[in-house]
N, C-alpha and C positions, 0 to 999 in steps of 0.2 A: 409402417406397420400399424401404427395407430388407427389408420383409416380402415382398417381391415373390420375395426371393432362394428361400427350399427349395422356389417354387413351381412353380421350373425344372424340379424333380426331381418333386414331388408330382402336380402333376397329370397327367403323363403314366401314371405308377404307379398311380394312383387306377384312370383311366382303360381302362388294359389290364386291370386285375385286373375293373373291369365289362365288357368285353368277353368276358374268359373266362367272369364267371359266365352273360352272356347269347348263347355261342355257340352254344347250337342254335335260340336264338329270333331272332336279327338276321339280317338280312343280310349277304353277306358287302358290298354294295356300299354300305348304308348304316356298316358299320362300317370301312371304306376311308373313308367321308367324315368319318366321327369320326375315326380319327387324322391324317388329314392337317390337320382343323380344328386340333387340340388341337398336332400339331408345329407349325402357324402361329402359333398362339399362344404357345406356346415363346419361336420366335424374336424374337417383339415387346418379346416381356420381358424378352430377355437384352438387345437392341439400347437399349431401357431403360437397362438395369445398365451399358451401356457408357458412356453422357452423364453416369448416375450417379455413376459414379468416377469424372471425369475430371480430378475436383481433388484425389480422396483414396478408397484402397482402403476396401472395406464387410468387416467382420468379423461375421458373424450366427453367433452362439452360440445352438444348438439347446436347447430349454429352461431359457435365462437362462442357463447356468452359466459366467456371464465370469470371466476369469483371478482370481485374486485372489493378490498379493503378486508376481507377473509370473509365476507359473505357472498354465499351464494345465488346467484341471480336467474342461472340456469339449470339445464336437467343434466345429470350427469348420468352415463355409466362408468363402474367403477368397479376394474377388471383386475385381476391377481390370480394365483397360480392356484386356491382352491377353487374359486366360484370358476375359474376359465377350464378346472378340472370336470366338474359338476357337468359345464356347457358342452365338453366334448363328449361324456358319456351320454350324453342326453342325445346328440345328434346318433351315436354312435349305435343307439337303442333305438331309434328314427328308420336308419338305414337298414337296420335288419329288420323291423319290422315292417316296412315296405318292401323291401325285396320277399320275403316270406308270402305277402301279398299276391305277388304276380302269381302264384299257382294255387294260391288258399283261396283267394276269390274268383282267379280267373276273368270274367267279364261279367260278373255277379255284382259287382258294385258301379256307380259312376262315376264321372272323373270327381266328384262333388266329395266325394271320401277323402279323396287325397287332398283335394285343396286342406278340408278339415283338417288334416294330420299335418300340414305344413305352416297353418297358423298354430297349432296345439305345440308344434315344436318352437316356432319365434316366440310364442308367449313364454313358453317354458324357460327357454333361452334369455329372455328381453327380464324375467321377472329376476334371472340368478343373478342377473349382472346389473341390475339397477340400482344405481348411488339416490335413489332419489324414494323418499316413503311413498307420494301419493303413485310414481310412478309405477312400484312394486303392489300398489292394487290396482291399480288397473292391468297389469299383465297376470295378476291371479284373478281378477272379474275375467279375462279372455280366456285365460288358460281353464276354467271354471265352466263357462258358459260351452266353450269348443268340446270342453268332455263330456256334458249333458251331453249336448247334442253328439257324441260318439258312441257312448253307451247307449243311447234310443236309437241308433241306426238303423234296428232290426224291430222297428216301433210295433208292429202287425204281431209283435210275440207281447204275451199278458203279463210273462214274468223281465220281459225288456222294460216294460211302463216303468213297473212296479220299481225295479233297480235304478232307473233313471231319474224317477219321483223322489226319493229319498238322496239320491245324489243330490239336486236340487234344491230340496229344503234345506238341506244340513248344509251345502255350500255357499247358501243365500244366509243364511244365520249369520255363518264367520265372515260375509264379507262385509254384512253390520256392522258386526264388530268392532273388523280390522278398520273400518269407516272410521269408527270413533270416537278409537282411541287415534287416530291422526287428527280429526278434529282436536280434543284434549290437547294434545303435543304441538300443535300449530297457534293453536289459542296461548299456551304458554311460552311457547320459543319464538312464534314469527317464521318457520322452518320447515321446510320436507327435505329438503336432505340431510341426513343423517348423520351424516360428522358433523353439519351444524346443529343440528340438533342435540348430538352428544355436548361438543364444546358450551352449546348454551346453559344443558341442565346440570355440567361441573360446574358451574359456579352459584350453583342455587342448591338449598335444601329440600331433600325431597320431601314431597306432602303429598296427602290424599290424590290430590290427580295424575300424579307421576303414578303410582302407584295402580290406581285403577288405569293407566294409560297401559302403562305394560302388562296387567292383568288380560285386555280386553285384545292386543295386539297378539300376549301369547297362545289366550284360546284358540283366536280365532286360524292362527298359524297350525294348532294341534291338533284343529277339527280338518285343515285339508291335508295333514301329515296321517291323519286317523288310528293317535294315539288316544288309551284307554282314559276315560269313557266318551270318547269324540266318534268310536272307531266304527259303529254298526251299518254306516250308510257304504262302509267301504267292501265290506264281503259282500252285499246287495248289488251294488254296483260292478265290480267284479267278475262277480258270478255269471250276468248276461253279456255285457260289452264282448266287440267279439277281440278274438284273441292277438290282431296286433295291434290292436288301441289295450288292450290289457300289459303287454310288453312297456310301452310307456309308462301306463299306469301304475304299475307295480315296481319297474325299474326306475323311475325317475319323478312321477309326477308327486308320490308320497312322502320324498326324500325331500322336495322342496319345498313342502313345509319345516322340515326340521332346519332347512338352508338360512327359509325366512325368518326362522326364531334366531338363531345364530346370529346373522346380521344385524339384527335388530337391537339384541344384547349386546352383543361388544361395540358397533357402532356409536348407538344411541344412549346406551342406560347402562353401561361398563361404568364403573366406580361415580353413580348418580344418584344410587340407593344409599347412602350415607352411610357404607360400610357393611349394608345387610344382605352382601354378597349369600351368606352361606344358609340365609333362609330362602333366598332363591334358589338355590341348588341343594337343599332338604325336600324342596317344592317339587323340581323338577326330576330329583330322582326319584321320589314316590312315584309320579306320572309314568317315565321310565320304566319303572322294575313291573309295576302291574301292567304296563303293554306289553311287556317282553313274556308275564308269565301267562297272561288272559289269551293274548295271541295264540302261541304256540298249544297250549291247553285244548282251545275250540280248535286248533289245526288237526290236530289230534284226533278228532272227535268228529271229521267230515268223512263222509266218502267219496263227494265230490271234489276232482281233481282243483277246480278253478274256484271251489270255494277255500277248498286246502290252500292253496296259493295266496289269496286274500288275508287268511289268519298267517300266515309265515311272513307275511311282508306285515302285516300290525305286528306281531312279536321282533320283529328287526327293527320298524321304526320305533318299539322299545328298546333298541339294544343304541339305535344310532342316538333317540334324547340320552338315555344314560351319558354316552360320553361330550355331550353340550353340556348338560349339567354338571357337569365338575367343573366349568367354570374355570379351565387350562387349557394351555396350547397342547400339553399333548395328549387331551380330550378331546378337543376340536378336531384335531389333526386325526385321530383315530379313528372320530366319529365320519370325518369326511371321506379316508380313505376307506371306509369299512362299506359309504352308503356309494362310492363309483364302485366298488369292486365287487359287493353282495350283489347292486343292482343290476351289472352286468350279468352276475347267474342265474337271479330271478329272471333275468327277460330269458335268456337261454332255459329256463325252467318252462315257464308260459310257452318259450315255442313249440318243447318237445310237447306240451299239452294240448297244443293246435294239431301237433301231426298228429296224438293218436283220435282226435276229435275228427281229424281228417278221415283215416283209414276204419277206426272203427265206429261213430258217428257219436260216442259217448265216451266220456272219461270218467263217469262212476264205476271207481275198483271195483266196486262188488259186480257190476251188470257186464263188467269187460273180461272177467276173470279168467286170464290167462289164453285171451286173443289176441295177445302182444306180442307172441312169439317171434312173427315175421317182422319186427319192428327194430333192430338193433341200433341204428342210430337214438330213436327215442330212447333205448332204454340205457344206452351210454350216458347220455347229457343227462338224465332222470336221477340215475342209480350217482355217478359223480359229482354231481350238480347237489343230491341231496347230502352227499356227504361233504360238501364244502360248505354248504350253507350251517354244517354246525362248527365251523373256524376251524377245522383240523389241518394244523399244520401240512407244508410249507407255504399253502396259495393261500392268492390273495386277500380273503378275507379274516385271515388268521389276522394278517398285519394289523389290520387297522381293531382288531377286537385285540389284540394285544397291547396297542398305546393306549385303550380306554382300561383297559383290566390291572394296568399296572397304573393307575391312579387313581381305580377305583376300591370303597372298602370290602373285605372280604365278605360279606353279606353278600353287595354288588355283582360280586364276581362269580359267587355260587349262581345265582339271579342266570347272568349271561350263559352258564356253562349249561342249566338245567333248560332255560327258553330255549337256545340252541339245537341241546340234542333231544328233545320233543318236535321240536317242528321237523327236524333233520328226520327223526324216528317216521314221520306221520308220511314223509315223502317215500322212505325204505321203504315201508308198510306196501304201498299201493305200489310201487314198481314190486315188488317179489310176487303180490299178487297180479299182477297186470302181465307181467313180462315172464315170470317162471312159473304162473298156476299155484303157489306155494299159498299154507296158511287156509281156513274155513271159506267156505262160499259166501255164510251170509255172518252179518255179526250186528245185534240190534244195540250196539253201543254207540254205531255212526249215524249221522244225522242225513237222513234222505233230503237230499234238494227239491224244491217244487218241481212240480209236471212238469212238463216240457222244459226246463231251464239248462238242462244241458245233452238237450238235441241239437246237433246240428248237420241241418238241410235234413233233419229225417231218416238219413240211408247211409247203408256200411260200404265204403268205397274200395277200391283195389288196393292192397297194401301195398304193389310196385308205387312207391312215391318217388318223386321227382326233386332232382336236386338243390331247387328252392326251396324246396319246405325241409330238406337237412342240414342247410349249409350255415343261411344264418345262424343257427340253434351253435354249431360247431362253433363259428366264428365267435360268439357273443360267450359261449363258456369258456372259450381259451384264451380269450380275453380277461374275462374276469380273474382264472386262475394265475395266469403270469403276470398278471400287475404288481405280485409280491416280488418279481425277481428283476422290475427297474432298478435298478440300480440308485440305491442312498435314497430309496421312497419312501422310508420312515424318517429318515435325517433330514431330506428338504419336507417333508409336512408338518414335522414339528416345529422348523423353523419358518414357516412363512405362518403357521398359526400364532407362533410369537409375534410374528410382526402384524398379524390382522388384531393379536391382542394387546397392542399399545397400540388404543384408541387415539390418545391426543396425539403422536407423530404422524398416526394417517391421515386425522382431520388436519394439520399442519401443513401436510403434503397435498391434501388435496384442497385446501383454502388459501394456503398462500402460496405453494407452490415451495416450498420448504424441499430441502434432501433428503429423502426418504431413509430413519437408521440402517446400519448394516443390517444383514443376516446374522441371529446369533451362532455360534460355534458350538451345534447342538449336535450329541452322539446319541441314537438309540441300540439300544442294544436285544435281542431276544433272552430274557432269560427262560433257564429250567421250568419255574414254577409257571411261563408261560405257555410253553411245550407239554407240559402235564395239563393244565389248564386243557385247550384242543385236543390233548390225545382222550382223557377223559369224556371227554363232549362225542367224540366221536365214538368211543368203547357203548358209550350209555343211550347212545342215539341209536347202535347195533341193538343192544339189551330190550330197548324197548320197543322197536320195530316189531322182534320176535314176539314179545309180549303181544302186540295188537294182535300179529299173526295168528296165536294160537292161545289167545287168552280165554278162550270158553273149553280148553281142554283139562286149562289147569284147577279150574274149581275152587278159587281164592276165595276166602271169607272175606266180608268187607262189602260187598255187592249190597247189600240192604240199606247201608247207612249211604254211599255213595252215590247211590239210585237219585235222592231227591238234590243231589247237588247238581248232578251230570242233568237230570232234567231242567233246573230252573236257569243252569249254564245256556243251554237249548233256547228255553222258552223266552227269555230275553233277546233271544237275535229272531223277531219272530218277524220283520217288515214291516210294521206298521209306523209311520212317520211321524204320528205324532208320538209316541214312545218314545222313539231317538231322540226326539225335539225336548223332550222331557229328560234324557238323560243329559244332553249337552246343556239342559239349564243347572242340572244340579252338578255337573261338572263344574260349568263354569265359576259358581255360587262356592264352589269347595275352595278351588285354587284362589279365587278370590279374596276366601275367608282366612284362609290360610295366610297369603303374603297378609295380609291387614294385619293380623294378629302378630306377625313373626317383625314386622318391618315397622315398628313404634318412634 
């Protein structure tokens, strides 16, 4: 079984590179059914690697070279039941979004697409699972560069540049970063892998360059997770890529940044800061609560379907750092199951947004209003999809928003419930309008997207749609929703996050080959105030839906003072690169300033 593991990585790689060498001779539709085959099979083997470890992490040393003497001499991957969690939803988000493919493009694209998507998946894959620091940049340099180049696919469009350019900059910033502060940690430890790394800086006191080491690794993890004020290159981006490089993107690629900050903490710098755990996690839930509320806010505030989509996934990767930042297993463990099971409904979100992009050739509510009729699949996944995305009990992302809520402080918890049902609200909104005609035609309180940025191919096509462009969408929501009803999925995530959060028996385990401690004998439970928590979320996500619908009927006071906030909200996400590149400095510059000051 062990050898099962760099096959995550290899045969997708293998694969694309024969795709490229056979792109003028294939098809483009037989080489659409090789990669969706070959990300199928991905997923079987990570879901494998998950029963695999469920008693004890897999350490595979590429070309034998195991520790010897507890140092490490080779590249490790270094596999357990969350990250081998992550690797399956990731394939699993792969597979529908290539299958989705075979009728969205047709023979519109060349095999040169898919190869793309199939190194975007090994990177994705190769970076969850890597024991090794430098080896986790370079799978976010690939995973980085492959999405550039996904999002410019459709490069001959002015507002494709423009989204692609700002991807770019902003992903070339953080992989500085992430540069070095591994230089820093390598200069002080002798070390890239990570449990060496942790074991080296237990026994030393922290100073200034630990300090800026993990200041500069968690930026730059925050700017590709595109939490607030990282997050502006991400609606840009977004907005044009087309829509199953968006399924990835929203379902998995922005969760791995909050993967790699994870890792990196409990790994490397879990009990290294001299006890000043809890101004890391002061730190980190500021970051948190204002991407959860910034998000969902500008979500609020689109009319465009796929920019909508862009702010609901930054208000989620708010909601998924919150529960990193507590700085617990059953944080961790919340935080992990919330970003497999949300990310499985955001990709099911993005697809039903390709079918109505398909059938009506635009997803701005207001220019589609109430040409959705014939569209009932879309409007199922749409109308369902948005109401699970505010945690409303029993499905799956209730779960994982309930292990972070019950350990987060009641501030926190309002934070989740209010981000939640705003994003959920902005999805309601634009399906009652899209799908039942419901609510004003126009409302100059959304924000029009550039000219042409969500045409697609120009022309309104036959609503008779074909079974690939419905099926994924089904498969990827009902997936998402039943993950709450595995059986003991809050009881084994809490306890394998316990075990990822005792650092020195993992670096034991995987330096000297040590026996991995038991599982601890951990019971979660749903309580009441958790169930109000989601029913709330869900009541208020209704309340305010209606609100968007028919909010110029009701003639609220308040429009005057709120006028110049809703504008400069606006005028901030305006595309221009060097603005971003100015807020990610003062970003950076904050959290910085911050641990410095908290961490003496």
């Amino acid at each position: 079984m062990t050898a099962l593991v760099p096959l995550l990585v290899a045969i997708p790689l293998i694969v694309a590179a024969l795709l490229v060498a056979a792109a003028q001779r294939i098809h483009p539709l037989a080489a659409n059914v090789t990669a969706a085959a070959v990300a199928a099979t991905v997923t079987v083997l990570a879901v494998l690697l998950i029963f695999r470890t469920s008693h004890a992490p897999i350490d595979y040393w590429f070309g034998g070279w195991h520790p010897r003497h507890g140092i490490a001499i080779g590249i490790a991957f270094h596999v357990e039941p969350l990250g081998a969690g992550v690797a399956a939803a990731t394939g699993a988000l792969a597979t529908a979004a290539l299958l989705f493919s075979l009728e969205y493009f047709a023979e519109h694209v060349q095999p040169y697409f898919h190869a793309l998507m199939l190194i975007f998946l090994a990177a994705m894959i190769g970076f969850s699972l890597s024991g090794d620091l430098f080896n986790m940049f370079v799978f976010f340099e690939l995973m980085s560069i492959i999405g550039f180049g996904l999002t410019g696919y459709r490069i001959e469009r002015r507002s494709v540049l423009q989204g692609a350019l700002n991807f770019g900059v902003t992903n070339t910033i953080a992989a500085f970063l992430i540069m070095f502060g591994i230089g820093l940690l390598y200069g002080r430890t002798g070390a890239l892998n990570l449990q060496q790394i942790g074991e080296t800086l237990r026994h030393r006191q922290p100073d200034g360059l630990v300090v800026v080491a993990f200041t500069v690794l968690a930026v730059g993890f925050l700017v590709k997770a595109g939490a607030f004020p990282f997050h502006f290159w991400l609606s840009d981006a977004y907005a044009v890529a087309p829509i199953p490089v968006c399924v990835l993107f929203s379902g998995v690629m922005s969760d791995l940044g909050l993967h790699g900050l994870a890792r990196v903490y409990w790994d490397a710098f879990s009990g290294t800061l001299g006890g000043h755990d809890e101004a890391v996690k002061g730190v980190l839930l500021v970051v948190g609560c204002l991407s959860a509320l910034v998000g969902a806010g500008m979500a609020f505030l689109q009319a465009s379907l796929k920019r909508m989509m862009a702010f609901v996934t930054i208000a989620h990767i708010g909601a998924g750092l919150i529960g990193i930042a507590l700085l617990s297993a059953r944080g961790l463990a919340g935080a992990t199951v919330y970003m497999v099971a949300d990310g499985l409904v955001r990709g099911a979100l993005f697809l039903a947004v390709g079918v109505i992009m398909y059938g009506l050739g635009n997803p701005n509510e207001l220019r589609v209003f109430g040409r959705g009729r014939g569209m009932p699949v879309a409007a199922i996944v749409l109308l369902v999809g948005a109401v699970t995305t505010a945690a409303v009990p029993p499905f799956g992302p209730f779960v994982g928003r309930t292990l972070i809520s019950q350990s987060a402080p009641g501030i926190v918890t309002a934070v989740l419930v209010v981000s939640g049902a705003l994003g959920a609200a902005a999805l309601l909104r634009a399906s009652a309008r899209i799908f039942l005609g419901l609510g004003d035609r126009r409302d100059p309180l959304l924000v029009a997207p550039p000219t042409g940025e969500d045409e697609d191919e120009g022309e309104e096509r036959p609503i008779g749609l074909g079974l690939l462009l419905r099926l994924p969408a089904i498969l990827l929501l009902a997936a998402g929703l039943g993950l709450a009803f595995a059986p003991g999925l809050a009881d084994r995530a809490v306890q394998h996050a316990a075990q990822v959060e005792n650092a020195h028996a993992v670096a034991l385990h995987t330096l000297r080959a040590a026996k991995p401690p038991p599982l601890p004998s951990l019971s979660q439970h749903v309580t009441t105030a958790s169930v109000a928590y989601g029913v709330l979320s869900g009541v208020l996500a209704l309340g305010l839906a209606a609100f968007g619908l028919y909010r110029r009927r009701l003639r609220l006071p308040g429009g005057r003072f709120a006028a110049p906030l809703l504008a400069g909200a606006k005028a901030v996400h305006d595309g221009v690169p060097g603005e971003y590149v100015a807020w990610l400095t003062f970003g950076a510059a904050a959290i910085g300033a911050a641990l410095a000051l908290l961490i003496r």
